[in-house]
N, C-alpha and C positions, 0 to 999 in steps of 0.2 A: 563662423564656427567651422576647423576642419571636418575634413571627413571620419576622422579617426573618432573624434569626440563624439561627431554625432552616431557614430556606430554603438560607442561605452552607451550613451545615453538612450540607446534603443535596447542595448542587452539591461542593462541596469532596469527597465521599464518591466521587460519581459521577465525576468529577474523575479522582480519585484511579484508580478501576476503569479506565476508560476510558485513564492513560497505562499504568497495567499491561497492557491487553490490547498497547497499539504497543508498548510495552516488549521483551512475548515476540515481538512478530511480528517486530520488526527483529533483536532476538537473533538469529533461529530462521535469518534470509536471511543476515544477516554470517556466520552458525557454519555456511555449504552445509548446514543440514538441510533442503534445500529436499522429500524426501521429506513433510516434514510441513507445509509451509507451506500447499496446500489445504485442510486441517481448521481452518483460521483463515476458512473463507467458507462461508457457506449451500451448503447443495445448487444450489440457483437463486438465480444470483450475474451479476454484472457486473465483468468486471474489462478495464482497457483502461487502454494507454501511449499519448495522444494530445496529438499538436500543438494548441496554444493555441488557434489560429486555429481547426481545425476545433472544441475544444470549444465554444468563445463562439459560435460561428456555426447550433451546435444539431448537425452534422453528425455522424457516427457513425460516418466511417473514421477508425480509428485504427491505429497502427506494430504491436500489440501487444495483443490482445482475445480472451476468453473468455466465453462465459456459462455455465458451469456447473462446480462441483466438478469433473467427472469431466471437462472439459476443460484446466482447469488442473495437475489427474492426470496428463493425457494431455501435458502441456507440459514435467512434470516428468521422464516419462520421455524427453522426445527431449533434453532437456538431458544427463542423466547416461546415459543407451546410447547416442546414436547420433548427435548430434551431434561433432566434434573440431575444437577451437578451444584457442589456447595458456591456459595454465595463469595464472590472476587469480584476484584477490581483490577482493571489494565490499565498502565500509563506504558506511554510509545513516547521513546527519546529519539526522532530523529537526527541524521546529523548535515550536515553541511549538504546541499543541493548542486549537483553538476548536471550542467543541462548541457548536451551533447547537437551537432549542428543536426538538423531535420533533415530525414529520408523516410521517402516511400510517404511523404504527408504526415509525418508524427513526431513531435522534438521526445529524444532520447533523455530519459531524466535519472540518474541512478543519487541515490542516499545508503548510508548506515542507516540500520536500523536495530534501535535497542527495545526489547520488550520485557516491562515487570510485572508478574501478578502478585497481590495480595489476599491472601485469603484471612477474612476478620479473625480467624485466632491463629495464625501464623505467620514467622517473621516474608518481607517481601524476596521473591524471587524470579530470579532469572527465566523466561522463557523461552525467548529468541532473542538474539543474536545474531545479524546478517548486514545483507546488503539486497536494497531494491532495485530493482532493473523494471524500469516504468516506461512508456510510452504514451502519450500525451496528444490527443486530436481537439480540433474545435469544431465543436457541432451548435448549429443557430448561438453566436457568440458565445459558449460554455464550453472550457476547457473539461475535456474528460479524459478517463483511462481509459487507452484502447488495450492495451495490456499492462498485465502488474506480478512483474515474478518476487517474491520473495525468498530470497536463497537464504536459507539458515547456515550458520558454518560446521556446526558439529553434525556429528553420523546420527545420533538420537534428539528428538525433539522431545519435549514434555507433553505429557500425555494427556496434560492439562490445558494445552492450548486451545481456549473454548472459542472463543472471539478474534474476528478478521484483526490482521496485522496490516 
């Protein structure tokens, strides 16, 4: 076997890993187990829902940001005790996965990303619309987020955006 082949045959592999890990994570946000959706990120993490504008511009306020496990813990339980907002359902269209060469120890992963809510007596809608800019470590063989921007494209988000993207 060339070397070239056997390189396809490693990206193709890793490839492969890399859409199983989006595979469970979206699973895991469409199915509300949002209980377990921080165990899909490092301990020391980055994660933030932010306007275009500020990402390109370098700026760091974002609609929707955590840095750590035990913050996005802490997101999960004001969603399911204590927040009350009418009753939806989220489906997450990703789109095609580009996995960017590894620096600094983390393969660079960006996707489209489409997000629909439904709410039971209304038609579905649009919530976000973006692009992820992810970053991807291995910790005791599990692939995790060491960071996860979500850039939406328009100036305003829906104010309805209850559940992680």
């Amino acid at each position: 076997m060339s070397m070239q082949n056997e390189v396809s045959r490693i990206e193709d592999a890793n490839h492969a890993i890399v859409r199983e890990f989006y595979d469970a994570y979206y699973e895991t946000l469409d199915a509300v187990r949002l209980e377990e959706w921080p165990q899909f990120f490092a301990e020391d993490c980055i994660y933030r829902i932010i306007p275009r504008e500020n990402y390109e511009r370098g700026f760091r306020l974002a609609t929707v940001g955590a840095e750590s496990r035990g913050m996005l813990a802490d997101r999960v339980v004001g969603l399911t005790r204590t927040q009350v907002y009418a009753p939806r359902y989220y489906r997450r269209f990703p789109g095609p996965l580009r996995l960017r060469p590894v620096s600094d120890g983390a393969l660079p992963v960006e996707h489209n990303l489409l997000m629909v809510q439904t709410l039971i007596d209304k038609p579905s809608e649009i919530v976000l619309c973006g692009r992820c800019h992810d970053r991807l470590i291995v910790e005791d063989g599990k692939l995790l987020l060491k960071e996860r921007h979500v850039v939406f494209d328009s100036e305003m988000i829906a104010n309805s955006l209850v559940y992680p993207a």
